[in-house]
N, C-alpha and C positions, 0 to 999 in steps of 0.2 A: 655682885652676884654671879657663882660661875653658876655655867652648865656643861653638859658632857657630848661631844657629838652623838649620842646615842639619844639624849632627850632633845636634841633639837631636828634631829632624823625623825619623832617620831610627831613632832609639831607641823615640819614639815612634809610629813608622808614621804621620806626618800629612803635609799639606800646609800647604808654605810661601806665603802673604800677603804680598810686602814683599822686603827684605832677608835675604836665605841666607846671605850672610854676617856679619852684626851680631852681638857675642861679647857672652855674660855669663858673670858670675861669682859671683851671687849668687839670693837666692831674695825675693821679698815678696809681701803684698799688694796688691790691685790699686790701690786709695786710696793704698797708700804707695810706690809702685814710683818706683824711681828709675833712671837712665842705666845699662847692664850689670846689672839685673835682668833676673829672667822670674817673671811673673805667668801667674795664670788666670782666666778668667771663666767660671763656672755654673752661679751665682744671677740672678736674671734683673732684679731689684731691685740690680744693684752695675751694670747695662749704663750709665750713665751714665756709669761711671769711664772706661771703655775712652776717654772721648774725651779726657779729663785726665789720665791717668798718663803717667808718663815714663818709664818700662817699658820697657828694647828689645825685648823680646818677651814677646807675650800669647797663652798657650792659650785657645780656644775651640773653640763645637761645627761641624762642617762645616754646619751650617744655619744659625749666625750671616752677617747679612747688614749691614756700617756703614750707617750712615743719615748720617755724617760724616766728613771729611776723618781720618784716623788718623796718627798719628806713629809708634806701634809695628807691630814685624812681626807680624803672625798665624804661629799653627799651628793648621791646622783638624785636628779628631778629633772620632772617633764620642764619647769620653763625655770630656769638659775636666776635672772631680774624677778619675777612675779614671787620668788621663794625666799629673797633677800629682804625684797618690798617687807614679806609677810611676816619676817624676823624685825626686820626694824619696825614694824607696826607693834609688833610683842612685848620687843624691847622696852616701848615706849612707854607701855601698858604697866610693864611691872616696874619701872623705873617711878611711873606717875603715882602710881598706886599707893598713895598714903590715905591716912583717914586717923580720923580725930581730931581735934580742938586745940590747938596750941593757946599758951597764955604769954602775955597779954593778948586779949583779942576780946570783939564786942559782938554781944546777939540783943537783939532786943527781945523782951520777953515777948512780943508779941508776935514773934516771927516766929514761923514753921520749918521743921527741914525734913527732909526724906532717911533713909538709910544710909551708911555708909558718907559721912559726909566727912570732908577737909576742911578744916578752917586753919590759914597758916595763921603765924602771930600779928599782930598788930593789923589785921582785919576788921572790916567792921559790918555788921549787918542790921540796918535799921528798921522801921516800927512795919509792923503788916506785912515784911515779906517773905515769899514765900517759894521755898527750895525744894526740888526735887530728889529721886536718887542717888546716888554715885555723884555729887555733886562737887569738885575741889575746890576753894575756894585760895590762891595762894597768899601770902603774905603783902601786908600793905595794899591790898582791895578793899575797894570801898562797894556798896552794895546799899545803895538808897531806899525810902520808903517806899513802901509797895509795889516794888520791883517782883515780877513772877519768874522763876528760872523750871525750867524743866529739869530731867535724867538727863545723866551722862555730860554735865556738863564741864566743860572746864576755865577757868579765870585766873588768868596770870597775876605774876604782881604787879602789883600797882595799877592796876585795872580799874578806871572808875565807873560806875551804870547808876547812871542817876535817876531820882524815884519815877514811878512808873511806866518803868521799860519794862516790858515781855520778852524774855528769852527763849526758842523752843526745845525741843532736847537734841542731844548730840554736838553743841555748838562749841566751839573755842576762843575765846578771846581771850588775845595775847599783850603780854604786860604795853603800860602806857595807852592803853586805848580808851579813849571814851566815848561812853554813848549816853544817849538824851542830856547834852549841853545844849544850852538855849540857843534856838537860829539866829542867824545875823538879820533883826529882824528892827530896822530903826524907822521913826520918820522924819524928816524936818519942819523946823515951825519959819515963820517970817523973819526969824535972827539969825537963820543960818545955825540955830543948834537942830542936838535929834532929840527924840523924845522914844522910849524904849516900848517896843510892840509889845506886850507879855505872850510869853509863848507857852501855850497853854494845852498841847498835843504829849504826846510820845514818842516812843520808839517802839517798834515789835520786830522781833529778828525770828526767823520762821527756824525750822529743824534742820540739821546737818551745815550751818552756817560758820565761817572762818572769819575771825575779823583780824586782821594784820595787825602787829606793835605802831602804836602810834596814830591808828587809824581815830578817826574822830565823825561821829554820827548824831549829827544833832534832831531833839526833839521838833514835832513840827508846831507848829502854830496854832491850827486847829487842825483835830485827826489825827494824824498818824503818818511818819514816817515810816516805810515799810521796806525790810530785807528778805526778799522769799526764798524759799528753801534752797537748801544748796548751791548759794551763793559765796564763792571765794575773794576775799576783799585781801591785797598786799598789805603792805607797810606802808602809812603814812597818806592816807587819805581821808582827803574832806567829803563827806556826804553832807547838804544842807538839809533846813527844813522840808518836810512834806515832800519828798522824794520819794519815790520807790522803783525797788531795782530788784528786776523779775527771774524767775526759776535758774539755776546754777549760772546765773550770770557771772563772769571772770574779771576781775579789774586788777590793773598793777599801778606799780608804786607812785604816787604823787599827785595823782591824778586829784581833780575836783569838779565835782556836780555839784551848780548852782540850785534854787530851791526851787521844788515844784517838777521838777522836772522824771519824767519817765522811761527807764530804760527797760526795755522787754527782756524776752526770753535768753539762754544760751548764747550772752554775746560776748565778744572778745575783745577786750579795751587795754588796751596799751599805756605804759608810765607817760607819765607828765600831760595827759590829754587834758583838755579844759573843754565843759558840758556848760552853758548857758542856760538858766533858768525857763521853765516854762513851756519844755517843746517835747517830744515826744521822740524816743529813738525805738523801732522795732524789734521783730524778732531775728534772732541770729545773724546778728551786724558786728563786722569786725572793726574795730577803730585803731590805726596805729601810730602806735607812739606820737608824743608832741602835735597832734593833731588838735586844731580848735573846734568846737562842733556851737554853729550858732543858727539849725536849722533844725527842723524834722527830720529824722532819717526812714525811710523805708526799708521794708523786712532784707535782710539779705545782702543788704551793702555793705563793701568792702569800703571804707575812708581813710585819705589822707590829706594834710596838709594843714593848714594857718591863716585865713578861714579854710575847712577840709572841704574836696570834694571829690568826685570818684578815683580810686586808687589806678585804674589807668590812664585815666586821663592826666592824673598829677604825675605817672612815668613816664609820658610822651612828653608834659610840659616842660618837664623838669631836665631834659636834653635841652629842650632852647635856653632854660633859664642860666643854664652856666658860660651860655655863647651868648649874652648878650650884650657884654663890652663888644663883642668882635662883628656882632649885627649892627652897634649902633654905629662904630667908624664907616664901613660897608655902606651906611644908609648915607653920613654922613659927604663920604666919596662920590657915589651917585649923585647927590645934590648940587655937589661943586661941578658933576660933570655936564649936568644939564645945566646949569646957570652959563658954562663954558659954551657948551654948541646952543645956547637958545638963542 
C-alpha cells in the first residue's frame, strides 16, 4: 500500500520540506533507506545520513535546519521518534486490518461474534464462545469452549486459549502461545506413581494485555489465574496455576512463576528469573536477569542473584566473589605462617 508524504504529513500533523507528492511503501533505517521508503532522524549522531540516504521521505524535528543540498522530502514535527512510533502504530493497523471468514475454518453455531471480525483459515472456534468487536482471529487458532474475548482483540497463528479463558479487550496474543493448559498439578500414591489433580479453574487476561510467542499460561486449579491490565509478558514464558500478576507488570523472556504465586504492581522482571510457588512479591520490584527469587519480596526492591538478594549488596559481594581463589591461598599462607612462628 503506498502513501504520499502529503497524507502522511497530514496523519502526522507536520510540515512538508520537498515533494507532497512523493509515495512510499515501505518503512527503514536512515543508513538503509532506499527509493519509496520513509525514514526518521532523532539521534543527532545519525544527522550525517540525511545527506546519503535514498529515502523518499525523512522525518525530522521542526528545528532541523540542512547544512546540504537534500534529495529526500522532509516532514518536520515537534518530536521525529514519537511521529515514527505513530507511523509504525498505523502501519500496523492497516497492514492488520483484514476482516472476514476465510475457508476452511470452524465456528460453532453456537458461538457469538461482534462486528468486523477475522477468521483466518483453518481456525476454529468452539461451542458458547463468545467474540467481541474488531476481533482477528489468524490462521490455525484454536479458540476453546466458552472462552469470552473482548474488542480489539488480536490472536496470532497458531494460538491456542483453551475453554474458559476470559480475554479483555485490546489484548494480543502472539502465535504459539497458550493459555488455560492444565497446571502442573500431580500427586504421589505409596508406589511412587502420581495421580492427576483436575484442574478445574481458568484464566482471565484483563484489557491492554501482551502475551509473548510461545508464552504458556496455565489454568488454575481452583479460581483463577489472573493477568491484570496492562501487563506485558515476552517470549517464551511459563506462568503456573493460580498465579496472579498485577497492573502493567513487565516480564522478559524465559522467565518462570511457580504456582500460586503473587506478583504486584508495575514490576520489572528480567529473562530467565525463576519465582518459586507461594510467596508474594510487591509493588514496583525490579528483578534482574537469572535471578532466583525463593522469598517474599517487599514493595520497591531492587534483586539480584541465585538465591537473589539486595541488588547492592550482590555488587559489593560480587567483588570478593571473583577473588576468592586468591583469598583462599592468602588464608591458606597465613596459616602455614602461624603454625611456623607458634
Amino acid at each position: 500500500m503506498k502513501f504520499t508524504a502529503a497524507q502522511i504529513a497530514g496523519i502526522l500533523e507536520g510540515d512538508i520540506n520537498g515533494d507532497p507528492n512523493v509515495e512510499v511503501d515501505k518503512l527503514a533505517k536512515i543508513e538503509e533507506g532506499t527509493k519509496g521508503a520513509i525514514t526518521f532522524l532523532a539521534n543527532p549522531k545519525y544527522t550525517s545520513h540525511i545527506y546519503s540516504t535514498k529515502a523518499s521521505v525523512t522525518i525530522v524535528s521542526k528545528s532541523f535546519t540542512p547544512e546540504e543540498e537534500l534529495s529526500t522530502t522532509l516532514i518536520k514535527v515537534e518530536d521525529p521518534y514519537k511521529a515514527f512510533s505513530k507511523l509504525l502504530e498505523y502501519y500496523n493497523q492497516v497492514k492488520l486490518n483484514k476482516t472476514g471468514i476465510e475457508q476452511p475454518s470452524f465456528i460453532s453455531e453456537s458461538a457469538e461474534y461482534g462486528e468486523n471480525l477475522y477468521l483466518g483459515a483453518f481456525a476454529y472456534i468452539g461451542d458458547q464462545v463468545k467474540l467481541g468487536d474488531n476481533v482477528k482471529i489468524f490462521p490455525n487458532a484454536f479458540i476453546g469452549d466458552n472462552v469470552k474475548i473482548g474488542n480489539n482483540v488480536l490472536i496470532f497463528p497458531g494460538a491456542k486459549i483453551y475453554s474458559e479463558t476470559v480475554i479483555g479487550n485490546n489484548c494480543v496474543i502472539h502465535g504459539g502461545a497458550i493459555v488455560g493448559a492444565d497446571g502442573f498439578g500431580f500427586t504421589p500414591n505409596e508406589k511412587g506413581e502420581y495421580s492427576k489433580v483436575p484442574q478445574t479453574g481458568n484464566v482471565i487476561i484483563e484489557d491492554n494485555v501482551d502475551v509473548g510467542a510461545g508464552t504458556t499460561i496455565d489454568r488454575a486449579t481452583l479460581g483463577s489465574t489472573i493477568i491484570r491490565k496492562g501487563v506485558k509478558l515476552d517470549n517464551q514464558i511459563q506462568i503456573a496455576h493460580n498465579v496472579e500478576i498485577g497492573e502493567h507488570t513487565a516480564i522478559a523472556a524465559q522467565t518462570g512463576i511457580a504456582g500460586s504465586s503473587k506478583i504486584g504492581k508495575n514490576c520489572l522482571i528480567g529473562g530467565q528469573v525463576g519465582i518459586v510457588g507461594h510467596i508474594q512479591i510487591g509493588d514496583r520490584v525490579k528483578i534482574q536477569a537469572q535471578s532466583g527469587i525463593g522469598r517474599n519480596i517487599k514493595d520497591d526492591e531492587v534483586i539480584q542473584g541465585s538465591p537473589a538478594f539486595g541488588y547492592g549488596d550482590y555488587n559489593k559481594s560480587y567483588v570478593h566473589f571473583k577473588n576468592l581463589p586468591k583469598i583462599e591461598d592468602r588464608l591458606t599462607q597465613v596459616e602455614k605462617n602461624l603454625k611456623k612462628n607458634g
